[in-house]
Structures are given as structure tokens and as C-alpha cells.
N, C-alpha and C positions, 0 to 999 in steps of 0.2 A: 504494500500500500504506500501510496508516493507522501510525501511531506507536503504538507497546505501550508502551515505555520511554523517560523524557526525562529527562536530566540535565545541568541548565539551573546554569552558576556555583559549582559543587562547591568548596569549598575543607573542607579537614580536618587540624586542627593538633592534638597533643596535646603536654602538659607532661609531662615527666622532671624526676624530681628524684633527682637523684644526692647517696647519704649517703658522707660523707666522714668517716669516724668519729665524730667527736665533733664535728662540723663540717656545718651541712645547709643544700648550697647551695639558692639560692632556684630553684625549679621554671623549664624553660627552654624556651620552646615549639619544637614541630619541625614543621615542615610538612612532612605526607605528600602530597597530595593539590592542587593549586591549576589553580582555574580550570577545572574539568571541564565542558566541553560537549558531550555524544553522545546523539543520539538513534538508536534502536532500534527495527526494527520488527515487525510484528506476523507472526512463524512464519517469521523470520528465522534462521538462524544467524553467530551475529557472534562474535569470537574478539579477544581484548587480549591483546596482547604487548609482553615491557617487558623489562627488565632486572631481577634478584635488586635485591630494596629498594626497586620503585619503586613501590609501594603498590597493585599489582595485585590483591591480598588483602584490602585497605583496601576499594577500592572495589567487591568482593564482597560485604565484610562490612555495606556501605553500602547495596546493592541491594537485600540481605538482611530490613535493617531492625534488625539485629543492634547497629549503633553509626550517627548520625547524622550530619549533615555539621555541619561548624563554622560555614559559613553554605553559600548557595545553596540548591536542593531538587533532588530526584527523585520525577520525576509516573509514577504508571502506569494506565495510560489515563484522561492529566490528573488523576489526584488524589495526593497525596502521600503517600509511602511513610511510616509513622509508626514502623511494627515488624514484627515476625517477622509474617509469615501464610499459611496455606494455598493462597493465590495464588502464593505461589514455593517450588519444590523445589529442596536443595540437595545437592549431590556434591560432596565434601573430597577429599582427596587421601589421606587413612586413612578405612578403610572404614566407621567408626563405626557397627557393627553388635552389634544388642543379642547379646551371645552364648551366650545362655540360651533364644532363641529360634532357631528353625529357620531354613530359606532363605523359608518361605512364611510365619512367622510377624511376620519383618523386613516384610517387605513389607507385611500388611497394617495395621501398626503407622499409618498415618499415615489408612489408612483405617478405624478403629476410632477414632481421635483425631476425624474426619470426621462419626462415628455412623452408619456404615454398618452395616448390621444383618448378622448375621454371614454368614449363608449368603449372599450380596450379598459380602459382604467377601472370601471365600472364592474366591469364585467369578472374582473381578476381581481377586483378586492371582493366583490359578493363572493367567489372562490374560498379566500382564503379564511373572510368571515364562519365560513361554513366549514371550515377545518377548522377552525376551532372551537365548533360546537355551538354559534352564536346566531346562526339563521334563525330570521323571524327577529333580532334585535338591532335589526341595519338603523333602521332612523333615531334612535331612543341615543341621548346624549349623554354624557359621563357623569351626570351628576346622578340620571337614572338609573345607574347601573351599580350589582357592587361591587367590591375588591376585587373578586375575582374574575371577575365579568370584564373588566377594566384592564386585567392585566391577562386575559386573553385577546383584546384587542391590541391591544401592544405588540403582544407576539404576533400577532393576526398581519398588524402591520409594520413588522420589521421582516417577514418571510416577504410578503406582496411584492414588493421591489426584487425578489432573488439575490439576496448579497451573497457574497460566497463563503461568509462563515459569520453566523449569528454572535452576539455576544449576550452574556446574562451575566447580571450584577447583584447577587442576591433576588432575585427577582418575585421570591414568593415567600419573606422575609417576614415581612407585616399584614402576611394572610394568618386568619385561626389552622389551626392544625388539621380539622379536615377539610376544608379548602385547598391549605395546601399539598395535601396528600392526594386529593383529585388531579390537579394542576399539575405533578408530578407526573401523574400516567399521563395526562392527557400531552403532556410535551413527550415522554417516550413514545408514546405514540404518531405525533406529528413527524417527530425524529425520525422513527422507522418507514412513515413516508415518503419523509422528504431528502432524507441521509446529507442533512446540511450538516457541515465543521459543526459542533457547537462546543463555548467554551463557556463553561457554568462557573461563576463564582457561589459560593457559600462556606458559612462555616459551622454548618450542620453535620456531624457525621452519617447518620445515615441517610440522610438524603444524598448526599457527595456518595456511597455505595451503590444507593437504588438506582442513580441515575446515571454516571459515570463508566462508562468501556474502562477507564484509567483514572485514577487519581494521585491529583502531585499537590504533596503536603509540604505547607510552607513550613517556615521557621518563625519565630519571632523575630521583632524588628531590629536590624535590619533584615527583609523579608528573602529566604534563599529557599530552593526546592532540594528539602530535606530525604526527599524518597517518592519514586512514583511507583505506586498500585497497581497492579496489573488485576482487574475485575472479570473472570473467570463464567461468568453469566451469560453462555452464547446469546439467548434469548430471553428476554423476562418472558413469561406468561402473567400477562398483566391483569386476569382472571382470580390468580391466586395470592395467596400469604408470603413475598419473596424473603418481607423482614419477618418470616420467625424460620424461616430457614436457616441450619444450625452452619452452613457457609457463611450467610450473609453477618449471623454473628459473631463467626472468628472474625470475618473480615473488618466488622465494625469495633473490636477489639483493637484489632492489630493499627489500623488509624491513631485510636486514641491513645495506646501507647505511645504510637509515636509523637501524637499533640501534646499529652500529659506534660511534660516540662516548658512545652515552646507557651503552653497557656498557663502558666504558673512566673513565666519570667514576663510573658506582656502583662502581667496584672501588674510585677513589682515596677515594670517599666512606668505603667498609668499611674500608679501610688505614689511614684518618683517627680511625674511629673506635674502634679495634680499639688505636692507637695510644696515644688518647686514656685509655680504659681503662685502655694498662696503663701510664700515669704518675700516674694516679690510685690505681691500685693500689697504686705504689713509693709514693706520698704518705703513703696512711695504712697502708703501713706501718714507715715513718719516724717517723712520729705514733707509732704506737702505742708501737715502741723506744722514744722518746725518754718518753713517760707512763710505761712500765716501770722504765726507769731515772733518771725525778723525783724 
């Protein structure tokens, strides 16, 4: 199976500069991201899981084309990603849905951006509406709809366009848990029909199992791919119970071993820095007292 996606040396560091009232420390760089090497293949489902702050999102917004790497690259199909483009669809974790437009007018939004001529446009977004299970709610607008209904239109309209490898950001994050476990099949299923790339953020372990060919689990920040998963599940049978199958729960073990310390050092890193804040905080406003009463 050929290579879609290569990210070959990834490092990605940005400066903070933290204002200290009347005091402005010099910019301090933070590595999110070091040493990324994964490649991805073509009408794969691959899935990263990591721990809260380990740049799982970074390296979405990377794929994207959204923010660049601080050095290394990422090639797709060998040439390198430069910016945002039509070749990748993306799904957020909020539904980012124009809300002045309907459920069919969402969708055809990226195929108008495309220059698909309208009845063509029409015609291939009522399509995709209806893979995702949503015919009969073409005109009803996003305020009518719920969570999940919202963020099958999303997906609805990131496939519509054909980008050549979808992207998802936590995507079913801030659904209830049987919502999200519907949403779950219902994208393995879309998947099986459509055998687009897909690159799933979360940091759910079993979801990152049920849904993932492979998983590559991060590190803590700064974010590196600690081990990729090889998920042994020719086929779901999406019929049946796959999480109490006594594979799915070695496998789901064998993840959280691996996370077990990477989510124990981003807690001390948040504690650190959540710390660090608030004696910054008491600083300037020490400073400040002390200016008032100069």
C-alpha cells in the first residue's frame, strides 16, 4: 500500500512572551512538537492519541497546512504541504457550521468554493447528506439540529468536495457517550465506503482502538510518537460487541500502559504551569500596589 502522508523530522516550537506589567520578559520558546516521524497510508484509517497538551492539535493544524513546522516537512504524495487546500477536509470538535445556511447548504459550501456548477453541486451534496444518515433534514438549519446531527453535517461536508484525506480533531469530543458511540460506527462505516486517508485525533482510548487500522501514541509535551499500534481487526462487524472482545481489551491495555506516565507528566507539566501563572500574577500585582503607592 503506497504512502498518502509523510512526516519526515517534524519539530515545532513557538515563543510566548509573557507581559509582566510594566516589565516585558524577552519571548521564551516552547517546544510542542519534536522529532515527528509517521508515515500514513493511502485509504488508511490511523488514529493519535496522546495526553491533554501534547500537541495532538499542533500537529492537525500542521497537516492542515494551517501553521508550518519549525523545521522538518510533510510530503503528501511526496510533495510538501505548503497551506490550507482542497486536498484535505477538516472536522473540529465544534461544528463550525455557517448558521444562516441550511443542512444542504453547509455542505455544498466547499463544493461551490470547488466551482461546481450548481445543479452538480446540489445534486452531490443531497448524496453525501444521505451518507450520513440525514435525508429528509436538507433544509432545517443548525440551530434545528442536535450535536450530532451537526457534526454529521460536517462530515457530510468535508467528504462532498472529495479531499484526498479527511482530517478529524477530536470530532465527537463534546457529544454524550451514546451519541458518540453511534457517530463512531457511522464514520467506520462511511470509511468503508469511501476508503478516504483518515487521520483521527483523540485522546480516548478506546475509541482511538475501535476506530483506528493503527495507532501512534504520543508523548507528552514536547509531543513525539512514542509507538505505533498495529490494530489486528481485519473487519469490524459493526453488528456486534467489538469492545468486550477480550482482543480489543488487551489492546486497550496495552495503549494505556503506554499513556500511563506520558498523562501523569502532562498533569505535572499543567500544575507547573498553572503555578507558574499565578506567581506571576501575585508579581504584578505587587508591582502594581507598590506604583500606586510611589
Amino acid at each position: 500500500m503506497s504512502v498518502k502522508l509523510s512526516l519526515e523530522h517534524v519539530h515545532k516550537t513557538f515563543r510566548i512572551q509573557r507581559n509582566l506589567g510594566q516589565l516585558k520578559e524577552q519571548a521564551q520558546p516552547i517546544s510542542a512538537l519534536q522529532d515527528i516521524n509517521l508515515e500514513v497510508r493511502q485509504g488508511e484509517f490511523m488514529v493519535i492519541v496522546g495526553p491533554s497538551g501534547c500537541g495532538k492539535s499542533t500537529l492537525l493544524d500542521l497537516l492542515a497546512g494551517l501553521s508550518t513546522p519549525s523545521t522538518g516537512q510533510i510530503l503528501l504524495d511526496g510533495k510538501p504541504i505548503t497551506g490550507p487546500d482542497l486536498d484535505r477536509g477538516i472536522v473540529f470538535q465544534q461544528y463550525a457550521l455557517f448558521p444562516w445556511k441550511t443542512a444542504l447548504g453547509n455542505v455544498e459550501f466547499g463544493l461551490e468554493a470547488k466551482g461546481v456548477k450548481r445543479e452538480e453541486r446540489r445534486r452531490r451534496a443531497r448524496e453525501f447528506i444521505a451518507l450520513v444518515g440525514l435525508e429528509g433534514f436538507e433544509d432545517r438549519y443548525p440551530h434545528e439540529l442536535s450535536g450530532g446531527m451537526k457534526q454529521r453535517v460536517a462530515i457530510a461536508r468535508s467528504l462532498a468536495y472529495d479531499p484526498e484525506v479527511l482530517l478529524m480533531d477530536e470530532p465527537f469530543a463534546a457529544l454524550d457517550a451514546q451519541t458518540r458511540e453511534t457517530l463512531q460506527s457511522e464514520l467506520l462505516r462511511i470509511w468503508e465506503t469511501t476508503r478516504k486517508t483518515i487521520i483521527f485525533i483523540t485522546h480516548g482510548i478506546e475509541e482511538a482502538v475501535y476506530l483506528g487500522q493503527r495507532v501512534a501514541v504520543m508523548s507528552s509535551r514536547p509531543g513525539r510518537i512514542k509507538q505505533v499500534i498495529d490494530i489486528p481487526f481485519a473487519s469490524r462487524d459493526l453488528a456486534g460487541d467489538l469492545r468486550s472482545d477480550p482482543a480489543f481489551v488487551q489492546l486497550r491495555h496495552e495503549i494505556w500502559e503506554l499513556l500511563r506516565d506520558e498523562v501523569s507528566r502532562a498533569q505535572e507539566q499543567e500544575k507547573s504551569k498553572t503555578l507558574e501563572g499565578f506567581k506571576s500574577g501575585k508579581g504584578r500585582a505587587a508591582r502594581k500596589g507598590a506604583a500606586d503607592h510611589g
